[in-house]
C-alpha positions as CSV (number, residue, x, y, z in Angstrom):
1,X,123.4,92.8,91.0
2,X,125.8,92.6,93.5
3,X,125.1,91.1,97.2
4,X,126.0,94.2,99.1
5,X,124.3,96.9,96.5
6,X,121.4,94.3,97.0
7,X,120.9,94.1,100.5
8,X,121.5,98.6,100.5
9,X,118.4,98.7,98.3
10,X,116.7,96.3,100.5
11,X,117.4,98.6,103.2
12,X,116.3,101.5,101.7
13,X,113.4,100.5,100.5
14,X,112.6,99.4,104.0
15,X,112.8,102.9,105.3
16,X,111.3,104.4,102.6
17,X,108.0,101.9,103.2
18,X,108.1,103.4,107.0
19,X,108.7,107.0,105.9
20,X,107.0,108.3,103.0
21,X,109.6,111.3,103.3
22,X,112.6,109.5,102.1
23,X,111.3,109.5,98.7
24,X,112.1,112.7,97.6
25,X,110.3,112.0,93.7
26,X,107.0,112.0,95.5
27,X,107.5,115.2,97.5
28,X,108.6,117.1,94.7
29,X,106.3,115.9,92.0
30,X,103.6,115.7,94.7
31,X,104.2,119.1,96.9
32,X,101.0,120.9,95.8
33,X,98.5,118.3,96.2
34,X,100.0,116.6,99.1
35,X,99.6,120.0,100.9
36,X,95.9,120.6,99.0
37,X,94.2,117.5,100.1
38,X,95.8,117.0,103.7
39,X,98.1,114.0,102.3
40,X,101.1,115.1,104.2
41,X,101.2,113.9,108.1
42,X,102.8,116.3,110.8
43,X,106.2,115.3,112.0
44,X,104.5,114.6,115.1
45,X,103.4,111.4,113.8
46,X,106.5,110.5,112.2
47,X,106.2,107.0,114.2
48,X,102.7,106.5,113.3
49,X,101.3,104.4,109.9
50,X,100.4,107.2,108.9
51,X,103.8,108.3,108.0
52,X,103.8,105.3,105.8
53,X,104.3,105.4,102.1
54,X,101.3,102.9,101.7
55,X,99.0,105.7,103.4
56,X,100.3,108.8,101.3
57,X,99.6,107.3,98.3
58,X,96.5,105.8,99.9
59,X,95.7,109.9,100.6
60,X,96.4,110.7,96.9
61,X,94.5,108.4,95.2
62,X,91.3,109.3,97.0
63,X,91.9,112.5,96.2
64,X,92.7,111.6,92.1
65,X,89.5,109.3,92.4
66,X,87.3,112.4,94.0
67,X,88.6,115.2,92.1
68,X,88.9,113.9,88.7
69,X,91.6,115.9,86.8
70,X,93.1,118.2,90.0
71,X,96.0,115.7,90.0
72,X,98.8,117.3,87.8
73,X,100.3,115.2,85.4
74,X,104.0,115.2,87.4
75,X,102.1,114.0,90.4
76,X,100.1,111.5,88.8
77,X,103.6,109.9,86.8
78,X,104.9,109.9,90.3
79,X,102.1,108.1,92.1
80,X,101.8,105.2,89.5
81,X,105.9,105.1,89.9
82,X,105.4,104.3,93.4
83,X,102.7,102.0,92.7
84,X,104.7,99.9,90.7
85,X,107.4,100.2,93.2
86,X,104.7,98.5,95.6
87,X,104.5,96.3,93.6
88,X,107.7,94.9,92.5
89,X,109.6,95.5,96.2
90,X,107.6,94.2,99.3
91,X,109.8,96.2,101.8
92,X,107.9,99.1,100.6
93,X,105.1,98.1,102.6
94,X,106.3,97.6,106.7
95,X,102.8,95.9,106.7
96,X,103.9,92.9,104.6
97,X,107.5,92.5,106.1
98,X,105.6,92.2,110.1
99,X,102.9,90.3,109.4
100,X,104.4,87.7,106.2
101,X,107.4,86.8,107.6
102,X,106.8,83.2,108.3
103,X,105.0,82.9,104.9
104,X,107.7,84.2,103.2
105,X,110.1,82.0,104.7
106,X,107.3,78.9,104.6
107,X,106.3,79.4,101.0
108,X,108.7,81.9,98.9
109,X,112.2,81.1,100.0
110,X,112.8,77.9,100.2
111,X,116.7,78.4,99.8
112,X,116.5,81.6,102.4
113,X,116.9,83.8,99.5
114,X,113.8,86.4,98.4
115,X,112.6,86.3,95.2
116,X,113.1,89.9,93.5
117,X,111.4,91.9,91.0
118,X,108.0,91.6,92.3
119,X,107.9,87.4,92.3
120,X,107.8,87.1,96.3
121,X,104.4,89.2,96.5
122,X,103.2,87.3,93.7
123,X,104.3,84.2,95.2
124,X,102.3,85.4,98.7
125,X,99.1,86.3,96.3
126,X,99.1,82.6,94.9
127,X,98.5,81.5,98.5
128,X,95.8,84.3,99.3
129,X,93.0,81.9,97.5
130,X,94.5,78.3,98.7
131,X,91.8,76.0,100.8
132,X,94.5,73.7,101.8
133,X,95.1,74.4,105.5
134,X,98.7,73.9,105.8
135,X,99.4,76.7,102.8
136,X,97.3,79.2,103.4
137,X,98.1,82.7,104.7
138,X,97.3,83.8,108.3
139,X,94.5,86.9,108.2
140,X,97.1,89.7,109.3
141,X,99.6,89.1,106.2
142,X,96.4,88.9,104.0
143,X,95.3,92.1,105.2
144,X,98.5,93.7,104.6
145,X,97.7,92.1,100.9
146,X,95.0,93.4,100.8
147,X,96.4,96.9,101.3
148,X,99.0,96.6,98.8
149,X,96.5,95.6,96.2
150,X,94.8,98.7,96.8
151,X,97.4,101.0,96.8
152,X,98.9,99.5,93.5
153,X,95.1,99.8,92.2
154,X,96.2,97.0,89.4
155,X,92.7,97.2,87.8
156,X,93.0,100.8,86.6
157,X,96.4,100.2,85.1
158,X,98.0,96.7,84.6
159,X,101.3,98.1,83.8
160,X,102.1,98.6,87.9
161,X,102.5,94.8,87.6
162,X,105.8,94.1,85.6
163,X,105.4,90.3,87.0
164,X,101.2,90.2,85.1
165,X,102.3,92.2,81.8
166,X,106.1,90.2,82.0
167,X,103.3,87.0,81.8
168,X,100.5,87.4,80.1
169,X,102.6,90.2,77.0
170,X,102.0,88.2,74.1
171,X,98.0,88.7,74.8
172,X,98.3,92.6,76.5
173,X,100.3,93.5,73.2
174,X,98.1,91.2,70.8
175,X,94.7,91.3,70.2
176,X,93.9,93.2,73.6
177,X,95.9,96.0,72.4
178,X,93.2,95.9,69.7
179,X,90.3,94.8,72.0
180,X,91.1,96.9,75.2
181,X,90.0,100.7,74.7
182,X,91.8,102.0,77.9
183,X,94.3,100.2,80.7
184,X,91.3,99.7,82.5
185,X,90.0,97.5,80.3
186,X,93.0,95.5,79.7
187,X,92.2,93.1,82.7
188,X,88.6,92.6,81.1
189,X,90.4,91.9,78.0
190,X,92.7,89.5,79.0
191,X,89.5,87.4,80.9
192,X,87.9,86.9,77.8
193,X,90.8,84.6,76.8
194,X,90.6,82.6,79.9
195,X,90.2,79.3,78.6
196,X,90.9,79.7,75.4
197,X,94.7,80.9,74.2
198,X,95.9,81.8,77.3
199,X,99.2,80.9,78.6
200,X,99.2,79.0,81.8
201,X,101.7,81.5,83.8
202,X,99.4,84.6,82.2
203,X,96.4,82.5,83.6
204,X,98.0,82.2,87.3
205,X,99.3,85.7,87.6
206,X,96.3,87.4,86.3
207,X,93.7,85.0,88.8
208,X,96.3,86.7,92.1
209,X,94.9,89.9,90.5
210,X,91.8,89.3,90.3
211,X,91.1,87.1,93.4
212,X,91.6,90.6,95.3
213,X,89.5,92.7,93.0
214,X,86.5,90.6,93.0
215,X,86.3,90.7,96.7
216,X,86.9,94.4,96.7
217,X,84.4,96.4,94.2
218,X,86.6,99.7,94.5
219,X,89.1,97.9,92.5
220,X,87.1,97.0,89.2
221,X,87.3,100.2,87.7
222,X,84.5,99.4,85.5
223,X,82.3,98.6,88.0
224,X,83.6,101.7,90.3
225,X,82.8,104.5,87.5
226,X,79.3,103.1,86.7
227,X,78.0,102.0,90.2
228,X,79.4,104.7,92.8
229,X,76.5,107.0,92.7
230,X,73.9,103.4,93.6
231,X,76.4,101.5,95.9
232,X,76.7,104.7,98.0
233,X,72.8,105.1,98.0
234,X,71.7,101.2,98.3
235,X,74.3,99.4,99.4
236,X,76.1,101.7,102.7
237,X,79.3,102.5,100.5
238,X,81.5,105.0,101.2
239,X,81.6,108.1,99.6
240,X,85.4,107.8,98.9
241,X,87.2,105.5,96.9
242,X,89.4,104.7,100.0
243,X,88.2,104.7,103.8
244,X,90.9,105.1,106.4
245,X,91.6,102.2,108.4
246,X,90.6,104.1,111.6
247,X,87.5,105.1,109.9
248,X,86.4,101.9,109.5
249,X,83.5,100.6,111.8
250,X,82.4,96.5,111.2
251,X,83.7,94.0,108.7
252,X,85.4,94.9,105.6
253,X,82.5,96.5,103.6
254,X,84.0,95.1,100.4
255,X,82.2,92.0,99.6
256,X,78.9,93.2,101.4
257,X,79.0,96.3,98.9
258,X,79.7,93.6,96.0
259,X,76.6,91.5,97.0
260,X,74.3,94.5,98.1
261,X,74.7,95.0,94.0
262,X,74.4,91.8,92.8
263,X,71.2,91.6,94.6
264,X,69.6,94.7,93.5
265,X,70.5,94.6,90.1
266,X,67.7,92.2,89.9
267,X,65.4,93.7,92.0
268,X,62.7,95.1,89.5
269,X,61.3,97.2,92.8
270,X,64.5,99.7,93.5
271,X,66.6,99.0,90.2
272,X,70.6,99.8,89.7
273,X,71.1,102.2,87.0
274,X,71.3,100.7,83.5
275,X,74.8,101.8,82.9
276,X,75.2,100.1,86.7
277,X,73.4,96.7,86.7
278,X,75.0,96.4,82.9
279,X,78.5,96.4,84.7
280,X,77.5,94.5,87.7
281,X,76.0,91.8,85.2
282,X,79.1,92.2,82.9
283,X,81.1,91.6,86.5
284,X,79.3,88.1,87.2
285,X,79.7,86.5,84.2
286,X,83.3,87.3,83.3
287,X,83.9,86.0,87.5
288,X,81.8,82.9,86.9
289,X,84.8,81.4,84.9
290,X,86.4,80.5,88.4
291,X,85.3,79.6,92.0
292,X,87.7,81.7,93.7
293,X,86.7,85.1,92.0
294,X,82.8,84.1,93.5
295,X,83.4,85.0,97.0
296,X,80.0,84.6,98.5
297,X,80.6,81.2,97.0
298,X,84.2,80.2,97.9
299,X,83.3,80.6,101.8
300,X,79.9,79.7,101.6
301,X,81.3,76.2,100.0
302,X,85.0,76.1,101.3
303,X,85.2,72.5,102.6
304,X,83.3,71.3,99.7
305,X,85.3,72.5,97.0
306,X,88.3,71.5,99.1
307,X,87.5,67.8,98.4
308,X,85.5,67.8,95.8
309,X,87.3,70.4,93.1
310,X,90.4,70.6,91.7
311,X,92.7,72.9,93.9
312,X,94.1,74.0,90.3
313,X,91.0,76.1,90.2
314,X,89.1,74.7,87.4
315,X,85.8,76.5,85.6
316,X,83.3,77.5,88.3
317,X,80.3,75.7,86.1
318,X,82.4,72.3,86.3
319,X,83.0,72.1,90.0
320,X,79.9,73.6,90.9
321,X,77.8,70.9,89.2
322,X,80.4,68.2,90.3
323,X,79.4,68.9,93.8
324,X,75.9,69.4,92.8
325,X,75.2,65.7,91.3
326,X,77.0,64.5,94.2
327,X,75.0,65.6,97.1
328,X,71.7,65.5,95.1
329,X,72.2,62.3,92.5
């Protein structure tokens, strides 16, 4: 591509991040239900984040998640367009171009030129779970992460992530086309062949992914589907998949949900569900294969893993026990 057509699309892309408005796929394919569920924000606010792309489709994924089958199917091709579009052009989101700058610069363009086609916000992911000091990302670019994970919602459908299925394709076409009954389960899939046949540039892109989903329990769709109905009841969830920002009183509720269900679902007094503490169960051994995807764990034990575990993330039940016949043999 050209320098000039690059640097228009750049441009545009930009805008269209700040103004949902500009992208004139998602108002036609999206007219109805952007009106029907209040998705649309007056013109009053065209200044405000709420005019930005990130919390349209934000709006109309709640509504998708609590109104199962409303969506039309133009809307919902359109919705997963732009979440791919998150994903592979980090303009899209004016969160990530404020608050990542110096990251970007620091860690993803060495040669002042940004990676394309996705690679710079997977570049910025790899540094979301570094311990080293001097490489990891400052807490306003990690929320802005944290945003674009959830709008892309990569759990529910890998294919939003051209850089994850580009890496880990030999496996996502092989036996977890075979293994995975539903895009969903494609990420579970592609766990199970962690340490086994797994390439190493599969294995790095797909631990970004996941680093974000097990510290966020909306995000495992699994997990979602079979533990809403307890998490809301035992654990102070919300009642919708996505909670406003300005609707948001305390700490981010995501890891306190995710260990408010780890606890009860062995707590013989006020049990989980079956189909729920199944899931949560299923969810701690498949995360057990790493540190970083053990978040009570990773901050609990920070500086400890930091000198005593590889920084190349190596299996949870190997660094765990190094640091464990260290302090107590």
């Amino acid at each position: 591509m050209e320098p000039e057509c690059s640097k228009l699309l750049a441009e545009r892309a930009n805008m269209m991040g700040q103004n949902y408005r500009l992208s004139h796929p998602l108002l036609s394919g999206c007219a109805t239900e952007l009106k029907e569920f209040s998705c649309a924000p007056s013109a009053l606010f065209s200044g405000s984040p709420n005019f930005h792309l990130s919390w349209v489709l934000l709006c109309l994924e709640n509504a998708a998640y609590a109104n199962p089958g409303k969506m039309s199917e133009k809307c919902q091709h359109e919705v997963i367009s732009h979440r791919k579009m998150m994903m592979s052009e980090f303009r899209l989101s004016p969160e990530v171009v404020l608050t990542c700058g110096r990251e970007i610069d620091l860690f993803c363009s060495p040669k002042g030129d940004i990676e394309a086609e996705g690679r710079t916000l997977h570049c910025l992911l790899s540094h979301a779970q570094e311990r080293n000091e001097n490489q990891k990302l400052g807490p306003q670019c990690m929320q802005a992460l944290q945003t674009v994970m959830k709008v892309a919602d990569v759990g529910s459908n890998y294919k939003v992530d051209e850089v994850l299925y580009a890496s880990c394709k030999t496996l996502i076409d092989g036996p977890c086309a075979m293994d995975a009954q539903s895009e969903a389960n494609t990420l579970s899939c592609l766990m199970k062949h962690m340490d086994f046949d797994m390439p190493k540039d599969c294995e790095q892109r797909l631990l970004e992914v996941q680093y974000f989903i097990s510290r966020d329990w909306t995000l495992d769709p699994e997990l979602y589907s079979a533990c809403h109905e307890d998490a809301v009841s035992k654990c102070s969830a919300s009642a919708n998949w996505h909670q406003q920002l300005n609707q948001q009183q305390g700490p981010d509720p995501g890891p306190m949900v995710l260990a408010c269900l780890y606890r009860a679902a062995y707590n013989d007094q006020n049990p989980l569900k079956p189909e729920c503490a199944a899931s949560v169960r299923h969810a701690l051994r498949t995360r057990a294969a790493r540190v970083n995807l053990m978040p009570d764990i990773e901050s609990s034990c920070r500086e400890a893993l930091s000198e005593y575990c590889s920084n190349d993330v190596k299996p949870m039940q190997v660094c765990i026990l190094k640091i464990f016949f260290f302090f107590f043999f």
